[in-house]
C-alpha positions as CSV (number, residue, x, y, z in Angstrom):
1,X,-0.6,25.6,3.9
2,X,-0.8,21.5,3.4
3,X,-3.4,19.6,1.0
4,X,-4.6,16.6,2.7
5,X,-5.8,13.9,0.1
6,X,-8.3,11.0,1.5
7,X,-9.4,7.6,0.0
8,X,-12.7,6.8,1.0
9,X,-15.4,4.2,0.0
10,X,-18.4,5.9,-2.4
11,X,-20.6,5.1,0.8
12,X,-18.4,6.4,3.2
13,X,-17.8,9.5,1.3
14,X,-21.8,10.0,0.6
15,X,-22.6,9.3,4.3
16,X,-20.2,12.3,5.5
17,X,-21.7,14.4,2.9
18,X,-25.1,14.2,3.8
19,X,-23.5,15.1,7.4
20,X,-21.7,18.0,6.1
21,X,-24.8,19.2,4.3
22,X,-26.5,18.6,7.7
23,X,-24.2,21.4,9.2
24,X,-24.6,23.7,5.7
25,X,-21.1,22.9,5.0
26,X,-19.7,21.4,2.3
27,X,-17.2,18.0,2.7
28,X,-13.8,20.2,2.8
29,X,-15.7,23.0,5.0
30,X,-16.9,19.8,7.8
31,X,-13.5,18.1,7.6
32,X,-11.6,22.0,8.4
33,X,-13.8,22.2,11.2
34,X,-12.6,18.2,12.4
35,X,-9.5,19.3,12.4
36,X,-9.8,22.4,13.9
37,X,-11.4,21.3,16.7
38,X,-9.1,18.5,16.9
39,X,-6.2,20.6,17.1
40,X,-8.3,22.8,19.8
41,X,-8.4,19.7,22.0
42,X,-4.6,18.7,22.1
43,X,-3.2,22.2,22.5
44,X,-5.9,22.1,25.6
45,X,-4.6,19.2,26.9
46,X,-1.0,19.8,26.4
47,X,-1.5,23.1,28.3
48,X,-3.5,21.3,31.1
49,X,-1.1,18.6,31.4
50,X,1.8,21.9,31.3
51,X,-0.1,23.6,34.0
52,X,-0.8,20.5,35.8
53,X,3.2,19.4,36.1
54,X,3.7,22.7,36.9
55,X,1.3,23.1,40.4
56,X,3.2,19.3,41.4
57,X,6.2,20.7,40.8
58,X,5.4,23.9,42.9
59,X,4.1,21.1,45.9
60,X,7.5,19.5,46.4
């Protein structure tokens, strides 16, 4: 496992808290889910884009 370590502004920082506690979770809970579903969405698209290459490729 990697620690991730973030500067951000007291604002900033207060503004994605009151988001996070919006959700019930707390800052390192919401920013886990962000990158979860981040990481959902790529490995979708590179398997579209794989699946996608591969019905051309069967086409010529």
């Amino acid at each position: 496992m990697r620690k991730i370590t973030v500067k951000v502004n007291e604002k900033d920082y207060l503004d994605f808290l009151l988001e996070s506690n919006e959700h019930e979770n707390t800052v390192e809970e919401q920013i886990t889910e962000i990158i979860q579903y981040y990481v959902l969405i790529r490995r979708r698209r590179v398997k579209l884009k794989h699946i996608s290459n591969e019905t051309m490729d069967s086409h010529m």
